[in-house]
PyMOL Python script that loads the backbone (N, CA, C, O; Angstrom):
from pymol import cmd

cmd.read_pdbstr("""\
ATOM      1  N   UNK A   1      28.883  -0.055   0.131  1.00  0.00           N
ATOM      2  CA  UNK A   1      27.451  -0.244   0.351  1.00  0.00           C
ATOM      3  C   UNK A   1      26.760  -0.525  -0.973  1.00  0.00           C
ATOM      4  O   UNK A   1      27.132   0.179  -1.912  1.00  0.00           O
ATOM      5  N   UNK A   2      25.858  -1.395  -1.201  1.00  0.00           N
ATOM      6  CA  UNK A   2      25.167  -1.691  -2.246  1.00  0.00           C
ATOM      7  C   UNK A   2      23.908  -1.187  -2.168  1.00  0.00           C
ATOM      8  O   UNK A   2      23.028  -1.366  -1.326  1.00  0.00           O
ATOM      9  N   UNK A   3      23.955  -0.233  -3.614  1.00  0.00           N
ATOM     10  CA  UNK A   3      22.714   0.730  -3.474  1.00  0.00           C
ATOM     11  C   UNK A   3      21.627   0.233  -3.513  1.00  0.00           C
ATOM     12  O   UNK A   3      20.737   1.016  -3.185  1.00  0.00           O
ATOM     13  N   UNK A   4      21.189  -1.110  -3.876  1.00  0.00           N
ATOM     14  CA  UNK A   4      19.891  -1.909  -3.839  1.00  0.00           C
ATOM     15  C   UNK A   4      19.640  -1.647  -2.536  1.00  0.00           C
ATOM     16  O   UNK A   4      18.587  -1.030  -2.373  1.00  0.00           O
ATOM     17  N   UNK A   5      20.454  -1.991  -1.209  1.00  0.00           N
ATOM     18  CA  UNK A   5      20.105  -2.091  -0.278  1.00  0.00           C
ATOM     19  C   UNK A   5      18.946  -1.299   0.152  1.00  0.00           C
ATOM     20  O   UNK A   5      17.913  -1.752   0.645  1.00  0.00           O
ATOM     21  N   UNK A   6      19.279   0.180  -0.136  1.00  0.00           N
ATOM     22  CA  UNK A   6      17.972   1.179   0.243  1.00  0.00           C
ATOM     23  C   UNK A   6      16.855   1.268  -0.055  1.00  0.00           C
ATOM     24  O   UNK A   6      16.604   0.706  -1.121  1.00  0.00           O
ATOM     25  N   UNK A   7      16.022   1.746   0.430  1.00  0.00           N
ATOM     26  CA  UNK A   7      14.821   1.989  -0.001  1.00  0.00           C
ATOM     27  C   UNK A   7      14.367   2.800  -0.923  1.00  0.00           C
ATOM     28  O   UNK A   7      14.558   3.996  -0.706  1.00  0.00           O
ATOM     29  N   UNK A   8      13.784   2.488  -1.953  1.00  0.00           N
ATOM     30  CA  UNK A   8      12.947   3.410  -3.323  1.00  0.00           C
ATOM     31  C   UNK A   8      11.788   3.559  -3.399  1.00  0.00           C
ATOM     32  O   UNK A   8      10.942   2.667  -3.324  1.00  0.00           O
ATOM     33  N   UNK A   9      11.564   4.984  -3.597  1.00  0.00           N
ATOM     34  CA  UNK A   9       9.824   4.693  -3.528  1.00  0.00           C
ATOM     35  C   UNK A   9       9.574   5.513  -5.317  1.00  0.00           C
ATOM     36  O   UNK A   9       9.989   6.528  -5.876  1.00  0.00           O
ATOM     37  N   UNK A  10       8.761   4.476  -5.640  1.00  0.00           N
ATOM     38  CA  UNK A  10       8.819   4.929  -7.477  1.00  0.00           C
ATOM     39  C   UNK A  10       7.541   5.183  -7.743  1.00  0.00           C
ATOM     40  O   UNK A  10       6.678   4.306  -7.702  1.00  0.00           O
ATOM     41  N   UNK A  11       7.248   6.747  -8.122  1.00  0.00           N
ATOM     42  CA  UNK A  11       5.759   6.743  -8.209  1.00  0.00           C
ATOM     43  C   UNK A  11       5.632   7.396  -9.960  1.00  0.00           C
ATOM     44  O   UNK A  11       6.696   7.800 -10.428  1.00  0.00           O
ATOM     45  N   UNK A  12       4.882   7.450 -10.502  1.00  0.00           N
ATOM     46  CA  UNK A  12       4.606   7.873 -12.003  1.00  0.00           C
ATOM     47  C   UNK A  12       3.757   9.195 -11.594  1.00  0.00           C
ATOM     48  O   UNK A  12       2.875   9.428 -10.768  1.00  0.00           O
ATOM     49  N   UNK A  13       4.591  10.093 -12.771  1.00  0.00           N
ATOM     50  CA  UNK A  13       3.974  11.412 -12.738  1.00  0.00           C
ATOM     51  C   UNK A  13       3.638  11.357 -13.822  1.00  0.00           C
ATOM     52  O   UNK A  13       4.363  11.107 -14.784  1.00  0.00           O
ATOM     53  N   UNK A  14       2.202  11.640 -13.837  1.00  0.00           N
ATOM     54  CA  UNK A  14       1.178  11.662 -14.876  1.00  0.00           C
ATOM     55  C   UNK A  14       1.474  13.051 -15.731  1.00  0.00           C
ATOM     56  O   UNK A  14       1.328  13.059 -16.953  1.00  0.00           O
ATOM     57  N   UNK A  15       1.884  14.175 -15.029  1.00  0.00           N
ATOM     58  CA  UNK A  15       2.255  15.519 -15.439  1.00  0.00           C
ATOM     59  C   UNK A  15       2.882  15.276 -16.753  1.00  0.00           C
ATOM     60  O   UNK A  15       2.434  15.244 -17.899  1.00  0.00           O
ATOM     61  N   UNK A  16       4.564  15.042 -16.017  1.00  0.00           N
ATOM     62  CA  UNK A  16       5.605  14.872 -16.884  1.00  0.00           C
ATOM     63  C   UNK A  16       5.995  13.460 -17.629  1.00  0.00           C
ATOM     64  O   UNK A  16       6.893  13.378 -18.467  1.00  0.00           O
ATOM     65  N   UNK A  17       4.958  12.066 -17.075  1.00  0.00           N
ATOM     66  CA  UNK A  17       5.036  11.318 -17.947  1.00  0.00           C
ATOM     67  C   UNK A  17       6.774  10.756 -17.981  1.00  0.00           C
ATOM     68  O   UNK A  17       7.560  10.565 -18.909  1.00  0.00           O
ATOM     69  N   UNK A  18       6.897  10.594 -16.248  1.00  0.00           N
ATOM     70  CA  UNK A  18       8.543   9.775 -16.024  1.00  0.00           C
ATOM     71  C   UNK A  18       8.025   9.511 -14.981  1.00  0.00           C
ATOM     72  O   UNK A  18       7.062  10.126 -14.522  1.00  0.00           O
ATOM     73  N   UNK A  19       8.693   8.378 -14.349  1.00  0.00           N
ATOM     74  CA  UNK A  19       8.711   7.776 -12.805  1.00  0.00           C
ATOM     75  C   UNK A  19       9.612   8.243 -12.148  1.00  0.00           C
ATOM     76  O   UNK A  19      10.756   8.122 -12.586  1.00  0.00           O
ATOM     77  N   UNK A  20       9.381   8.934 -10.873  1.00  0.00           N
ATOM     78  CA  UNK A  20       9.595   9.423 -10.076  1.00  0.00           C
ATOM     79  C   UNK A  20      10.583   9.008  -9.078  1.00  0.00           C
ATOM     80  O   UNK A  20       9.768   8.294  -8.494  1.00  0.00           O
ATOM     81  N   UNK A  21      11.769   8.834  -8.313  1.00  0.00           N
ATOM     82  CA  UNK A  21      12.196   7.839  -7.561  1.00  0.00           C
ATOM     83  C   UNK A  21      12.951   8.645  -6.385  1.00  0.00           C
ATOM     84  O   UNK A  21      13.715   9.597  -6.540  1.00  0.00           O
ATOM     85  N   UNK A  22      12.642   8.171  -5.432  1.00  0.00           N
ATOM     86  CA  UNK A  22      13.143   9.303  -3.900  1.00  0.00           C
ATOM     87  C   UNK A  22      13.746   7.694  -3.202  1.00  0.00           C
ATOM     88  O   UNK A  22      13.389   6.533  -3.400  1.00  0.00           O
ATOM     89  N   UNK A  23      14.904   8.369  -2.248  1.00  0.00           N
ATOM     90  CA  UNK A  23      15.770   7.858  -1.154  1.00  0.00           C
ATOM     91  C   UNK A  23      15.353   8.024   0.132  1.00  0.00           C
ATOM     92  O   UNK A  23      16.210   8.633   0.771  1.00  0.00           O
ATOM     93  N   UNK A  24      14.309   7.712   0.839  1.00  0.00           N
ATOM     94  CA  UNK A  24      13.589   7.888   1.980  1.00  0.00           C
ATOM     95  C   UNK A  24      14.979   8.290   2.999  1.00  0.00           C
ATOM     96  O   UNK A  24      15.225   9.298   3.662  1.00  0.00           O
ATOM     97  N   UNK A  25      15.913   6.718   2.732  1.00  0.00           N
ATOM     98  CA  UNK A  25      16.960   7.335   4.333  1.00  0.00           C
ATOM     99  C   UNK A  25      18.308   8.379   3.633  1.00  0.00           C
ATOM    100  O   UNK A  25      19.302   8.594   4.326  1.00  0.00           O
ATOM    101  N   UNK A  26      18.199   8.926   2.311  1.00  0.00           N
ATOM    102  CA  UNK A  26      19.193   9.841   2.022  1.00  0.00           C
ATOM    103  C   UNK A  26      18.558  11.391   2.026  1.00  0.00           C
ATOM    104  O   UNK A  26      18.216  11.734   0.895  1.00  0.00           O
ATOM    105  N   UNK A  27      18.398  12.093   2.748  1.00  0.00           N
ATOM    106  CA  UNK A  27      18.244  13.018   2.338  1.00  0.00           C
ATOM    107  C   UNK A  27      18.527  14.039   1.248  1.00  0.00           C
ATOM    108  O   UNK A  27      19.556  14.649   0.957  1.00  0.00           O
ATOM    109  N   UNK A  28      16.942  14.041   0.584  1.00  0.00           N
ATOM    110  CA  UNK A  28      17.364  14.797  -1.138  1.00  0.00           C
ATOM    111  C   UNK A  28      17.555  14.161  -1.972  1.00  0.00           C
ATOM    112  O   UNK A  28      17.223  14.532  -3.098  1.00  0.00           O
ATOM    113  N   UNK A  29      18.236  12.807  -1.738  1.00  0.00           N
ATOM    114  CA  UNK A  29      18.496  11.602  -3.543  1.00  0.00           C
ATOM    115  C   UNK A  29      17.147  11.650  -3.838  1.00  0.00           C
ATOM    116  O   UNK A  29      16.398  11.224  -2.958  1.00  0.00           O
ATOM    117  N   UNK A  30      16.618  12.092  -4.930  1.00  0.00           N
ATOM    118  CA  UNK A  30      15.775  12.168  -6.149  1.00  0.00           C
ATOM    119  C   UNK A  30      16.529  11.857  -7.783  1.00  0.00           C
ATOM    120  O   UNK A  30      17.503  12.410  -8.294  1.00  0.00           O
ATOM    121  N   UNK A  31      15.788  10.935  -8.229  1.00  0.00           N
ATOM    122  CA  UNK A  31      16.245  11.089 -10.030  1.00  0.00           C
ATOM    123  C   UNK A  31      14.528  10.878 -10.601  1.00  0.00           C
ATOM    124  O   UNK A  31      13.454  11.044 -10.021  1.00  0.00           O
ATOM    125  N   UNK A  32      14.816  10.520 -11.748  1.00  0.00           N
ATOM    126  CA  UNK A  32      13.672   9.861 -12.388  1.00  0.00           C
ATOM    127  C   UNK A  32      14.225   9.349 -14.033  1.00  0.00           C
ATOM    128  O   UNK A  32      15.304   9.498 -14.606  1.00  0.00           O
ATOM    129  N   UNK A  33      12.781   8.614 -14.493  1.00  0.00           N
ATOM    130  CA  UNK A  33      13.405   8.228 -15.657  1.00  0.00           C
ATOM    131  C   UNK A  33      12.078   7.905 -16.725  1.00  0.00           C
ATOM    132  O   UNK A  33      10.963   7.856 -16.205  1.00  0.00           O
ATOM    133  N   UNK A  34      12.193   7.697 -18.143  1.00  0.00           N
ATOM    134  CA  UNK A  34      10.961   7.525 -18.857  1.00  0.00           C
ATOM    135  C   UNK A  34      10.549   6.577 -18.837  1.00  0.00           C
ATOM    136  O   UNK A  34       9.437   6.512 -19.360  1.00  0.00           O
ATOM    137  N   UNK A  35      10.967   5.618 -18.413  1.00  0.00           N
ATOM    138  CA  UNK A  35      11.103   4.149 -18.149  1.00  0.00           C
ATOM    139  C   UNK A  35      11.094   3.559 -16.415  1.00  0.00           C
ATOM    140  O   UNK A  35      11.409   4.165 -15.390  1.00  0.00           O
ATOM    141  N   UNK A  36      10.693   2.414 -16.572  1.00  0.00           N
ATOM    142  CA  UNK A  36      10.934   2.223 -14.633  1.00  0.00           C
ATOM    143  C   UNK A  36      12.235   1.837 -14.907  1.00  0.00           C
ATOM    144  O   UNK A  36      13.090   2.284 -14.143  1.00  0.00           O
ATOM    145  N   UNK A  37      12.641   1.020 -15.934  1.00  0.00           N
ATOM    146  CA  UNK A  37      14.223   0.347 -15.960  1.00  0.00           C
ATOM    147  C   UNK A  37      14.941   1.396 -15.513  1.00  0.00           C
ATOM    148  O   UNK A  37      15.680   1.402 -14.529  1.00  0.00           O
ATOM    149  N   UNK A  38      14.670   2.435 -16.379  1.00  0.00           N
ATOM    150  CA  UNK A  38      15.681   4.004 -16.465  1.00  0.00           C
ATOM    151  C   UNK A  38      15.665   4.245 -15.150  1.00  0.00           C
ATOM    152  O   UNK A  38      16.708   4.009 -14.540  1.00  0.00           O
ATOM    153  N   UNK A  39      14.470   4.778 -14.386  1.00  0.00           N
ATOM    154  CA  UNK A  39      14.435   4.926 -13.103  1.00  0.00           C
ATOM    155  C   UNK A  39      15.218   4.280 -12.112  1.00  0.00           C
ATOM    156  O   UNK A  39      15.847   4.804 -11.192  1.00  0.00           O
ATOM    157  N   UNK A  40      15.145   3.498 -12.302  1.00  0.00           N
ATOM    158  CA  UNK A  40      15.776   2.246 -11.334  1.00  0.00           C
ATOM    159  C   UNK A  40      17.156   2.473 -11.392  1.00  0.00           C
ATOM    160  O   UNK A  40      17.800   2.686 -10.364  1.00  0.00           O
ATOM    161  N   UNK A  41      17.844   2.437 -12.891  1.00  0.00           N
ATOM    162  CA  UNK A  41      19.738   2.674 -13.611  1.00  0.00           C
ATOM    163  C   UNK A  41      19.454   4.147 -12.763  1.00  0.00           C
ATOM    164  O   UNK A  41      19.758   4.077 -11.572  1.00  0.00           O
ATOM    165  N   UNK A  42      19.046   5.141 -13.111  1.00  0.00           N
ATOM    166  CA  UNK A  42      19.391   6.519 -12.515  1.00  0.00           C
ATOM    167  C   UNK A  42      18.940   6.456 -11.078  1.00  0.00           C
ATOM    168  O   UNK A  42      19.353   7.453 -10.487  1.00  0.00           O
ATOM    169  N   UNK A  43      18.250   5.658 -10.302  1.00  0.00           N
ATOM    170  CA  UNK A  43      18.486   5.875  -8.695  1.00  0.00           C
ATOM    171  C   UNK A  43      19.613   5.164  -8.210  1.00  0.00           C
ATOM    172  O   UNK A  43      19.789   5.370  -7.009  1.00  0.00           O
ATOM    173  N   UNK A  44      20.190   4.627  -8.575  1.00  0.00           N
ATOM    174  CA  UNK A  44      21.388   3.550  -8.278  1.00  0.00           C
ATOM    175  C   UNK A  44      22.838   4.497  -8.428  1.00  0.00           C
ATOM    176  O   UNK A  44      23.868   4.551  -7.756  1.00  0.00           O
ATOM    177  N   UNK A  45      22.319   5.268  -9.769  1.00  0.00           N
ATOM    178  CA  UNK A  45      23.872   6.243 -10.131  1.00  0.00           C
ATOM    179  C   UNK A  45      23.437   7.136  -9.008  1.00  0.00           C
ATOM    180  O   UNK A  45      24.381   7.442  -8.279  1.00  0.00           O
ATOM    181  N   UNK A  46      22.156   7.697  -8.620  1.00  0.00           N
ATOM    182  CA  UNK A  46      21.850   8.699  -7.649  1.00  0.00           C
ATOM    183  C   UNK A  46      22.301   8.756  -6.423  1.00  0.00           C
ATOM    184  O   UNK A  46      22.848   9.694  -5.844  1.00  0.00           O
ATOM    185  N   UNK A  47      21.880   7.034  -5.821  1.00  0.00           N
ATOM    186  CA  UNK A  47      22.925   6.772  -4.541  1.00  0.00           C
ATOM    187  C   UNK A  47      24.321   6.580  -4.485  1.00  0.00           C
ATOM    188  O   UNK A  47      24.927   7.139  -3.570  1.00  0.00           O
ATOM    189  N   UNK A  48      24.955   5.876  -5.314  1.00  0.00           N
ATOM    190  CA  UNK A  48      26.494   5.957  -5.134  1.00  0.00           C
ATOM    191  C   UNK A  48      26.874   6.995  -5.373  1.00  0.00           C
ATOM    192  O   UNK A  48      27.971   7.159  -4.838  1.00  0.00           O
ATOM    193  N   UNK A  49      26.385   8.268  -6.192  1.00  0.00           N
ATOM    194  CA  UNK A  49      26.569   9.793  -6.048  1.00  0.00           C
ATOM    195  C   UNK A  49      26.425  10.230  -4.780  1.00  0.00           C
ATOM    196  O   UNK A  49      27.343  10.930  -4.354  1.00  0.00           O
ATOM    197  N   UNK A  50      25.308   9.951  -3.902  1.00  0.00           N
ATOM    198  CA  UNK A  50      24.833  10.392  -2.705  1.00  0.00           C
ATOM    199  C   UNK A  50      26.419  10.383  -1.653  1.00  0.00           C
ATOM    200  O   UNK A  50      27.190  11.231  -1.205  1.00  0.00           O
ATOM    201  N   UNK A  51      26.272   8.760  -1.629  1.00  0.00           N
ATOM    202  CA  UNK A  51      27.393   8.532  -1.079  1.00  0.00           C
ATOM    203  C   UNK A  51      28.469   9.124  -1.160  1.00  0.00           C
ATOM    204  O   UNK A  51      28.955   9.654  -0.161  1.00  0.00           O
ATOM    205  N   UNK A  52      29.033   9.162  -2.276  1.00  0.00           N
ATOM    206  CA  UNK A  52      30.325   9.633  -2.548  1.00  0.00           C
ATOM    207  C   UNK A  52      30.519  10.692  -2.162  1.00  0.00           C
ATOM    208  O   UNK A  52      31.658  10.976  -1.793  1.00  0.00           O
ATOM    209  N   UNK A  53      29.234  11.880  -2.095  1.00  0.00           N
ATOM    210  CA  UNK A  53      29.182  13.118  -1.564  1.00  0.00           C
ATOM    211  C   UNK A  53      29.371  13.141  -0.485  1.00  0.00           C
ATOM    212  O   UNK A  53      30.170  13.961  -0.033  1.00  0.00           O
ATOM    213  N   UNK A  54      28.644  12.168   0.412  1.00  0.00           N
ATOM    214  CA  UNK A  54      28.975  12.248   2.102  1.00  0.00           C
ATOM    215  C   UNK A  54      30.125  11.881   2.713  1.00  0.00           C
ATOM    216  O   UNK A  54      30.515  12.298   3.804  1.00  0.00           O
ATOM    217  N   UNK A  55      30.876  10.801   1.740  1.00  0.00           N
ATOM    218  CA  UNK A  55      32.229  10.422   1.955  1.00  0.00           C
ATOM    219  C   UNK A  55      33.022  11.648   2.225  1.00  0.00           C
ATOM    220  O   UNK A  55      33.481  11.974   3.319  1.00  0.00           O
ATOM    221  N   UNK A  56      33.156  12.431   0.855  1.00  0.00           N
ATOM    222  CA  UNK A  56      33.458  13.737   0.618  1.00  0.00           C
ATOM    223  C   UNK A  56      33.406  14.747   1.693  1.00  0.00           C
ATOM    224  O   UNK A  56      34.333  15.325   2.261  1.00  0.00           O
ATOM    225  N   UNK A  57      32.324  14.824   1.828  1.00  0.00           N
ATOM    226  CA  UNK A  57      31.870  15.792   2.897  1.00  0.00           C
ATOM    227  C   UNK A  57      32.240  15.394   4.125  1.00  0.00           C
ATOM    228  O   UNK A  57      32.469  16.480   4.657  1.00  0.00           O
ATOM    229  N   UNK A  58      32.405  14.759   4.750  1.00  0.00           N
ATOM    230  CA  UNK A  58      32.758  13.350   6.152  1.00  0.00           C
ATOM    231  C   UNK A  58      31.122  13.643   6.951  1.00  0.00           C
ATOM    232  O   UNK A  58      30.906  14.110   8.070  1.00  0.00           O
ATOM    233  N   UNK A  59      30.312  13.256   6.085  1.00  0.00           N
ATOM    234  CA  UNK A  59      28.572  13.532   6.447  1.00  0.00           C
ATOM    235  C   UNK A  59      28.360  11.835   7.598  1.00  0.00           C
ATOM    236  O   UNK A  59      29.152  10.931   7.331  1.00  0.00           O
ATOM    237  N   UNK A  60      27.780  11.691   8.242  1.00  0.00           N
ATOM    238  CA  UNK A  60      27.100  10.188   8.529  1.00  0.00           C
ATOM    239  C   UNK A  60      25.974   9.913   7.192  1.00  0.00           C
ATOM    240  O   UNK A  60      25.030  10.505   6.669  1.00  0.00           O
ATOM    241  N   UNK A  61      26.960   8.233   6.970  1.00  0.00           N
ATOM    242  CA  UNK A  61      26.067   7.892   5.890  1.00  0.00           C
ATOM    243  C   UNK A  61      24.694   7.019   6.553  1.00  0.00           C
ATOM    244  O   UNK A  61      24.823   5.814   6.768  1.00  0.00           O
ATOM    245  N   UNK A  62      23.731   7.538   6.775  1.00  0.00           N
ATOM    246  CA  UNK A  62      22.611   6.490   6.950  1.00  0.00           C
ATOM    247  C   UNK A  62      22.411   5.071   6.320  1.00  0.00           C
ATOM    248  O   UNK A  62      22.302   4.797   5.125  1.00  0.00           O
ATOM    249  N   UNK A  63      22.388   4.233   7.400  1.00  0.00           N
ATOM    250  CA  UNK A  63      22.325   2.675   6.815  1.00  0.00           C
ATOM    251  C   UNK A  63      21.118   2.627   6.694  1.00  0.00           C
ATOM    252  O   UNK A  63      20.195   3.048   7.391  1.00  0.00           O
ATOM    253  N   UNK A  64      21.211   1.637   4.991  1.00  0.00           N
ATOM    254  CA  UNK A  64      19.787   1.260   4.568  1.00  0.00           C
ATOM    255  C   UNK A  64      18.657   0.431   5.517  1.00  0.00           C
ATOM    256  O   UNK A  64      18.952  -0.423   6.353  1.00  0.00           O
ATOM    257  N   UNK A  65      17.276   0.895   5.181  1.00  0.00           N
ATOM    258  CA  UNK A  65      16.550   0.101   6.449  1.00  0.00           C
ATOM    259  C   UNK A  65      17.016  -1.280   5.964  1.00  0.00           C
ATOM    260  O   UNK A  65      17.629  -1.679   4.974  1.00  0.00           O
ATOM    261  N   UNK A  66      16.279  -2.066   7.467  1.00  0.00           N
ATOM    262  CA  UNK A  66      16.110  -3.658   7.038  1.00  0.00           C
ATOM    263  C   UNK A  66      14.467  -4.261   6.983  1.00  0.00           C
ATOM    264  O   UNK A  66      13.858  -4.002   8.021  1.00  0.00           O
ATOM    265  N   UNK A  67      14.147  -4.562   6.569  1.00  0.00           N
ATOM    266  CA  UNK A  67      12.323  -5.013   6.195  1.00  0.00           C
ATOM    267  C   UNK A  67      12.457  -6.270   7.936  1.00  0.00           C
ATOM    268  O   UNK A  67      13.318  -7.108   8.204  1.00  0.00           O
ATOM    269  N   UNK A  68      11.419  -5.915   8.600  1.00  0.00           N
ATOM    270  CA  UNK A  68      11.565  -6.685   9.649  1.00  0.00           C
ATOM    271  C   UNK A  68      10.480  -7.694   9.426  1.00  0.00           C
ATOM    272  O   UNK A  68      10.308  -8.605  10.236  1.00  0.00           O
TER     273      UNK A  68
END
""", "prot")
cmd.dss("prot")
cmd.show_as("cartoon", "prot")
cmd.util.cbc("prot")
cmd.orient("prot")
């Protein structure tokens, strides 16, 4: 599965001053980064981590939405 496929939602925390990045259809994939680039490299390692965990686990992997 190609982790682009999923959905990212990248918001900036003014707090901590990193962008924020959540996996709507993985339950729990969160990273972030100081950078959006960073963000983006660490949600990508986040999902093929995700994955690999559910592989692991024999979890159902949720397929990424499709934009209709």
């Amino acid at each position: 599965m190609n982790p682009f496929h999923y959905s990212m939602n990248i918001q900036w925390d003014e707090d901590d001053q990193i962008f924020v990045v959540s996996v709507p259809e993985l339950p729990g994939c969160m990273t972030h980064g100081r950078t959006y680039e960073e963000a983006l490299q660490n949600a990508k390692e986040a999902i093929e981590g995700w994955i690999e965990v559910a592989k692991n686990e024999g979890w159902t992997i949720p397929a990424p939405k499709v934009a209709a």
